[in-house]
Backbone bond lengths (Angstrom), bond angles and torsions (degrees), N, CA, C in turn:
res aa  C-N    CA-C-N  psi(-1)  N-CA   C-N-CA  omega(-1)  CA-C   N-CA-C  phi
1 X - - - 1.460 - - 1.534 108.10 -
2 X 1.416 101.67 116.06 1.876 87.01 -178.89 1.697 104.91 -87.77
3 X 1.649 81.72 170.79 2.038 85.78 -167.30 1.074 97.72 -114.77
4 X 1.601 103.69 129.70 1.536 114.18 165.50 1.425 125.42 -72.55
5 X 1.494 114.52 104.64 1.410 116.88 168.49 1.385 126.93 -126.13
6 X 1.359 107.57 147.54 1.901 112.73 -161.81 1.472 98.11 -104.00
7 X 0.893 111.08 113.17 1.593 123.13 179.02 1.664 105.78 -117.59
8 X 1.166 100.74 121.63 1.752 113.31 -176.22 1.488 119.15 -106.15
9 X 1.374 96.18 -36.96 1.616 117.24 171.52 1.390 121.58 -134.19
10 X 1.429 92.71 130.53 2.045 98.58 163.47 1.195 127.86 -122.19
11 X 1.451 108.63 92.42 1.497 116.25 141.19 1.433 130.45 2.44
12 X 1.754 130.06 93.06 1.070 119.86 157.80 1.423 124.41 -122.23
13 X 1.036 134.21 97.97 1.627 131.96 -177.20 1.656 101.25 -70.00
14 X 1.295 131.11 143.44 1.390 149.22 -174.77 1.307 102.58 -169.52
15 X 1.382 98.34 128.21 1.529 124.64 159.94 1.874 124.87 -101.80
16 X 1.085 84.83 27.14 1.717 85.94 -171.72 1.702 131.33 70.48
17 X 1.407 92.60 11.35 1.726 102.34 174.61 1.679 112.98 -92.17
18 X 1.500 105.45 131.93 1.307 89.01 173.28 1.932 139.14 -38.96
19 X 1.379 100.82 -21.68 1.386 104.11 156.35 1.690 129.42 -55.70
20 X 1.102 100.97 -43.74 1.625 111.23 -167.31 1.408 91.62 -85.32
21 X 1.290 138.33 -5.30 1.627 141.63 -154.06 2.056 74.03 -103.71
22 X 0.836 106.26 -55.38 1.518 109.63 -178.05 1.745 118.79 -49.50
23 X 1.391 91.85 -67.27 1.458 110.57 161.50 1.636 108.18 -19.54
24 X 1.289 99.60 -65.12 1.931 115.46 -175.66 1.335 105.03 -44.38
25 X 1.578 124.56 -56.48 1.500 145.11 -177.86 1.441 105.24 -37.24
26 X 1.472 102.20 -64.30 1.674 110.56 179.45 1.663 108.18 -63.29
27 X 0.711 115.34 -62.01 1.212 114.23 165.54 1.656 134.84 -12.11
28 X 1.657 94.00 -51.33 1.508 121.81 166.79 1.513 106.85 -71.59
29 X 1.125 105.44 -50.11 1.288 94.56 169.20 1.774 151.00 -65.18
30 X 1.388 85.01 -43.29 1.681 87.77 144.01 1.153 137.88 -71.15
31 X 1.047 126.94 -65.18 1.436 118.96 144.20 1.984 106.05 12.52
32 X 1.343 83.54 -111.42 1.603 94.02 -174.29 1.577 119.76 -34.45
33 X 1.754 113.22 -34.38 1.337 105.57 165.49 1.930 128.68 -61.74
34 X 1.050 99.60 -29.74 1.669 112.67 -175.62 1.698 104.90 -106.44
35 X 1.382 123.31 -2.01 1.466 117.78 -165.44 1.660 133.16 47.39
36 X 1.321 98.72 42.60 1.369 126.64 -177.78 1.484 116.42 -100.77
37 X 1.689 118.82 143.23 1.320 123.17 -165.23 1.612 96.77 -82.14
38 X 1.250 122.14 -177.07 1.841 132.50 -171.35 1.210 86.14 -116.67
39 X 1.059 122.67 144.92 2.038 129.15 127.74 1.547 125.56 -109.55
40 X 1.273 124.62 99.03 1.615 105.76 169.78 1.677 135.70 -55.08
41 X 0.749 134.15 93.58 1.569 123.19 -169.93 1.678 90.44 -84.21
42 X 1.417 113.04 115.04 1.475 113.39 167.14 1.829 101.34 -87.81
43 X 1.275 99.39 139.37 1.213 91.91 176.58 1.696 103.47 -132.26
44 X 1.440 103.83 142.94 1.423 113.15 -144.50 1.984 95.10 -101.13
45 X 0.902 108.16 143.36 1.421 119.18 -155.91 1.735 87.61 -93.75
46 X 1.369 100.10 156.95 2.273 102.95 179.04 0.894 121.36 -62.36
47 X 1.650 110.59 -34.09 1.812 114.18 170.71 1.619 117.74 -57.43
48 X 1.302 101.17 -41.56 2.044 112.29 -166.55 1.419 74.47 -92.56
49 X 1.628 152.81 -117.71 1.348 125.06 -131.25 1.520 103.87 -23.21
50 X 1.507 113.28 -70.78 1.754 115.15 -163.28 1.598 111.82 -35.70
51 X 1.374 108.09 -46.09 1.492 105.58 -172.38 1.580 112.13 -76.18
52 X 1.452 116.39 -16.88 1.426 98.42 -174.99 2.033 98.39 -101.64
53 X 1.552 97.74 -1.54 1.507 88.28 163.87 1.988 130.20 -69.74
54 X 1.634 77.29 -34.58 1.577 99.48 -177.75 1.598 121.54 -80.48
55 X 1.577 103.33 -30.95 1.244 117.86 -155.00 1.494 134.68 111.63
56 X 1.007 111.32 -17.97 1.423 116.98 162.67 1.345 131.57 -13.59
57 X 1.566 75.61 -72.45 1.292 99.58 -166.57 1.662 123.25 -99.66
58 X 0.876 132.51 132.15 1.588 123.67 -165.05 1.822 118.73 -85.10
59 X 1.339 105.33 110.77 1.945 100.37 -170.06 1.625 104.56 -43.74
60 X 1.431 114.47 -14.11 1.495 104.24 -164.86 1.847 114.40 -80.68
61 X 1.676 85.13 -27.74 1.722 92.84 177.03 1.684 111.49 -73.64
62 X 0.936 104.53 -29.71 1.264 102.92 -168.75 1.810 106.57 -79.51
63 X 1.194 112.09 -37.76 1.366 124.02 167.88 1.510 117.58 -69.58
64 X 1.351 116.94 -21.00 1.704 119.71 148.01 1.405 129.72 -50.23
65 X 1.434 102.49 -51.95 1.748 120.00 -170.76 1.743 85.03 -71.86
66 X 1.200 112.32 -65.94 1.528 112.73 -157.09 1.852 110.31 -44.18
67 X 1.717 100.06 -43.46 1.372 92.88 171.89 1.663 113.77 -72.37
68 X 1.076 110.01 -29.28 1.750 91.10 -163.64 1.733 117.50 -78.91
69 X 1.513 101.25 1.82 1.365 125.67 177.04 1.994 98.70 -78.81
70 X 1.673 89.10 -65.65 1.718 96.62 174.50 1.548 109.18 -47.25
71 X 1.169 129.77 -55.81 1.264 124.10 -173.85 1.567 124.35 -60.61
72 X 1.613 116.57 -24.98 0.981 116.27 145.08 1.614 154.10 -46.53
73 X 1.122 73.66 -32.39 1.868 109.85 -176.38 1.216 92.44 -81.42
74 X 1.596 118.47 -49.49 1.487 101.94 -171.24 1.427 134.72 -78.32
75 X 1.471 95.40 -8.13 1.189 112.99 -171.54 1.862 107.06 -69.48
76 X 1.627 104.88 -50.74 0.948 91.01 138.21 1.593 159.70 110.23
77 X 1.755 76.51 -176.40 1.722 116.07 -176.30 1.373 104.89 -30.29
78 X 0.733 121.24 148.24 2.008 130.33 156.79 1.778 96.49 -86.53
79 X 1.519 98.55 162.91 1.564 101.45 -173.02 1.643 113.77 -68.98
80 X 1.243 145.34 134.28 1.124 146.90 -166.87 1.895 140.40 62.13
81 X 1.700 95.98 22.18 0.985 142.29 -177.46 1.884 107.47 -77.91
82 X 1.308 150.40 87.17 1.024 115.03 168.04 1.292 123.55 -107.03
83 X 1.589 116.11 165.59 1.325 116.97 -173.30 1.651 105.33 -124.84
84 X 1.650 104.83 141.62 1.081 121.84 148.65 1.161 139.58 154.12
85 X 2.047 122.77 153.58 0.605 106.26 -105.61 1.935 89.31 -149.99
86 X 1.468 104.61 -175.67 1.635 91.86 -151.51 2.014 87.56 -151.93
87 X 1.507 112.72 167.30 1.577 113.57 -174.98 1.470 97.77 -149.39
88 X 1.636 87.55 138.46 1.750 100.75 -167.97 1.541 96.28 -128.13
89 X 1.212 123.45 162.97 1.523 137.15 169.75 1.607 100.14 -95.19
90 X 1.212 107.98 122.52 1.382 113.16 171.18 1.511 145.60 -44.67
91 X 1.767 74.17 -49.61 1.748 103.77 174.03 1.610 109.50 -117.87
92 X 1.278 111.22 175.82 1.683 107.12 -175.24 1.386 91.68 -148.46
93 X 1.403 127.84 142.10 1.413 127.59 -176.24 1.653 93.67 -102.63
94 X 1.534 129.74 20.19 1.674 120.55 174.62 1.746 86.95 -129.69
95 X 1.059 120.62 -32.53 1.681 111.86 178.33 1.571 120.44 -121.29
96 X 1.606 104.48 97.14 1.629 117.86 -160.71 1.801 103.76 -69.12
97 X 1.528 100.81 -4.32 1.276 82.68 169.79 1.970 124.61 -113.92
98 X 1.072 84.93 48.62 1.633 106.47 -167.28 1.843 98.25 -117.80
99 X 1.730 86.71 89.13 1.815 86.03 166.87 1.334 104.93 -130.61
100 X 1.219 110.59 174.03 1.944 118.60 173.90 1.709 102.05 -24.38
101 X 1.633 113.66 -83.59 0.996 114.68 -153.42 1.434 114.95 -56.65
102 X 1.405 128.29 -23.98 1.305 121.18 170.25 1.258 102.72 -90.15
103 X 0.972 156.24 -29.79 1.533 147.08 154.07 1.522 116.50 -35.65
104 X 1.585 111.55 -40.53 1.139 104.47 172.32 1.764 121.34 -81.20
105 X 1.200 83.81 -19.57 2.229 97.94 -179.44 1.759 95.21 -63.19
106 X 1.434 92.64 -67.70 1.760 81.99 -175.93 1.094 134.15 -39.48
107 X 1.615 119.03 -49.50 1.315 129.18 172.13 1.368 108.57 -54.41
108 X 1.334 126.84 -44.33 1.451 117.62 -178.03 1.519 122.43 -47.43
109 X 1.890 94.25 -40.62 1.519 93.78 -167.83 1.736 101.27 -101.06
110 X 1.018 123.88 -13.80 1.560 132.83 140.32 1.825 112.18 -18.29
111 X 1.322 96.97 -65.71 1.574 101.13 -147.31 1.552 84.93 -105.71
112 X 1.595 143.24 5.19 0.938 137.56 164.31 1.378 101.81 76.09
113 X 1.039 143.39 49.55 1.837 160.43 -165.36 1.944 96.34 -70.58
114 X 0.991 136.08 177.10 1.000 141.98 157.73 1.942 119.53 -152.60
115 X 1.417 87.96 8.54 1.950 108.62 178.57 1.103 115.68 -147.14
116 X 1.293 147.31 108.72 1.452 118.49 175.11 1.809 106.07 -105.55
117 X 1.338 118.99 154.10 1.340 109.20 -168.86 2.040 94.21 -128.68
118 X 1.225 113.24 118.13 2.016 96.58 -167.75 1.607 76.45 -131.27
119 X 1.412 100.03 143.82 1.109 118.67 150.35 1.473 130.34 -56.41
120 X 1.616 124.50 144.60 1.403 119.74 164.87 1.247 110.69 -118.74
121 X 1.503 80.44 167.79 1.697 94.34 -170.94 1.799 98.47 -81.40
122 X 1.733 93.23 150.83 1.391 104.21 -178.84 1.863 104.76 -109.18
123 X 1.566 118.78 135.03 1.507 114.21 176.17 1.802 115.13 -25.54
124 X 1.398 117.17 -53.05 1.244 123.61 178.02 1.564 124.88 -70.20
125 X 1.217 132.94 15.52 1.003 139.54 -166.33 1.417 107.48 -119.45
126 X 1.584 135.06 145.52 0.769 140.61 164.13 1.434 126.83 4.33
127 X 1.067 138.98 128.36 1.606 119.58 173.03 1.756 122.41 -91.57
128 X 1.521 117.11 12.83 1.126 138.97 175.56 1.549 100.41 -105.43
129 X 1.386 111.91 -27.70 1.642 100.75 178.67 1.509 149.77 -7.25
130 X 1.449 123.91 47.14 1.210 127.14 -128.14 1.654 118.96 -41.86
131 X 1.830 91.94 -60.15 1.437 88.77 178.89 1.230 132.26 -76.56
132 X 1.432 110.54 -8.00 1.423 99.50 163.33 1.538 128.58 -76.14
133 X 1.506 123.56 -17.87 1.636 120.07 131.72 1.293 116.10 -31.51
134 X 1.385 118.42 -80.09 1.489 124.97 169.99 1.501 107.34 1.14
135 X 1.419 105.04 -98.07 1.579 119.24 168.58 1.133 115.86 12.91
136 X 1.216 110.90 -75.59 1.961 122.72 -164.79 1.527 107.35 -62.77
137 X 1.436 111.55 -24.30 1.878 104.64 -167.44 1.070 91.53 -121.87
138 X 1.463 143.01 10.48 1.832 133.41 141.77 1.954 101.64 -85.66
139 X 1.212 110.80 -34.79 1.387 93.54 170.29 1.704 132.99 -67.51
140 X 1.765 87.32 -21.53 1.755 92.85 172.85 1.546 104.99 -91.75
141 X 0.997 124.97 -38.73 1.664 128.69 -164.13 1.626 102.45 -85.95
142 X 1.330 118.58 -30.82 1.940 93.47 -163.35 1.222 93.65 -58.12
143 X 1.795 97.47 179.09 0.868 137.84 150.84 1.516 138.40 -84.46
144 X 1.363 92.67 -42.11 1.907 113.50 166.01 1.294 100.92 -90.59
145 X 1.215 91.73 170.31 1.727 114.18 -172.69 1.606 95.78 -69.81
146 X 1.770 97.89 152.85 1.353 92.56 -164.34 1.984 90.59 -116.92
147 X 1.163 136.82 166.90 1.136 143.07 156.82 1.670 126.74 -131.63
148 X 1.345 115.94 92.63 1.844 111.73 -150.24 1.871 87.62 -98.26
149 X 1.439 115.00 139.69 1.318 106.41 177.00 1.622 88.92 -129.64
């Protein structure tokens, strides 16, 4: 019996790892299956908030990657598909309870999501990997259907 579901928005958190580059893919793809708009939620890893708090790090690089990720995505879109998309700091050094996975919960129910699609972490990958932590506590905590690739 297939299940009827109305999906308006999809949820994608990406950090610029080839995982979350994937994440985006599915994304596109649902999307176009249900005729639902995209959102990217970039979510900014502790090192890049810290460095663009301090200086480190330059807002312009980071606003490079983020577009050439978006431009990918847009490239693309299926016809009547829209995208877009917004960047959060994961962690907060004044609110200890500000990590990925609730960063990504809020935004979901923020932006009124009805899919969320998060990357997981793979054995070979980093062991700081943020969002693939993420993953495990948007798959226990959403509310919407979750899709972890």
């Amino acid at each position: 019996v297939p299940m009827d579901v109305d999906i308006d928005l999809v949820l994608a958190p990406v950090d610029g790892s080839d995982r979350s580059e994937l994440a985006a893919e599915y994304a596109i793809a649902v999307a176009d299956r249900y005729g639902a708009d995209i959102h990217l939620l970039y979510v900014l890893d502790q090192k890049v908030a810290r460095g663009l708090e301090v200086g480190d790090v330059a807002a312009t690089s980071i606003a490079e990657q983020q577009g050439a990720l978006t431009d990918r995505v847009r490239e693309q879109l299926p016809e009547g598909v829209d995208l877009s998309m917004s960047s959060v700091p994961g962690f907060s050094q004044s609110r200890l309870s500000q990590t990925p996975g609730n960063v990504i919960l809020d935004a979901a129910e923020e932006l009124d999501a009805d899919f969320l699609i998060v990357p997981r972490k793979q054995p070979s990958e980093e062991p700081d990997e943020m969002l693939g932590k993420a993953a495990l506590y948007v798959l226990e905590y959403a509310s919407q259907p979750v899709l972890s690739v």
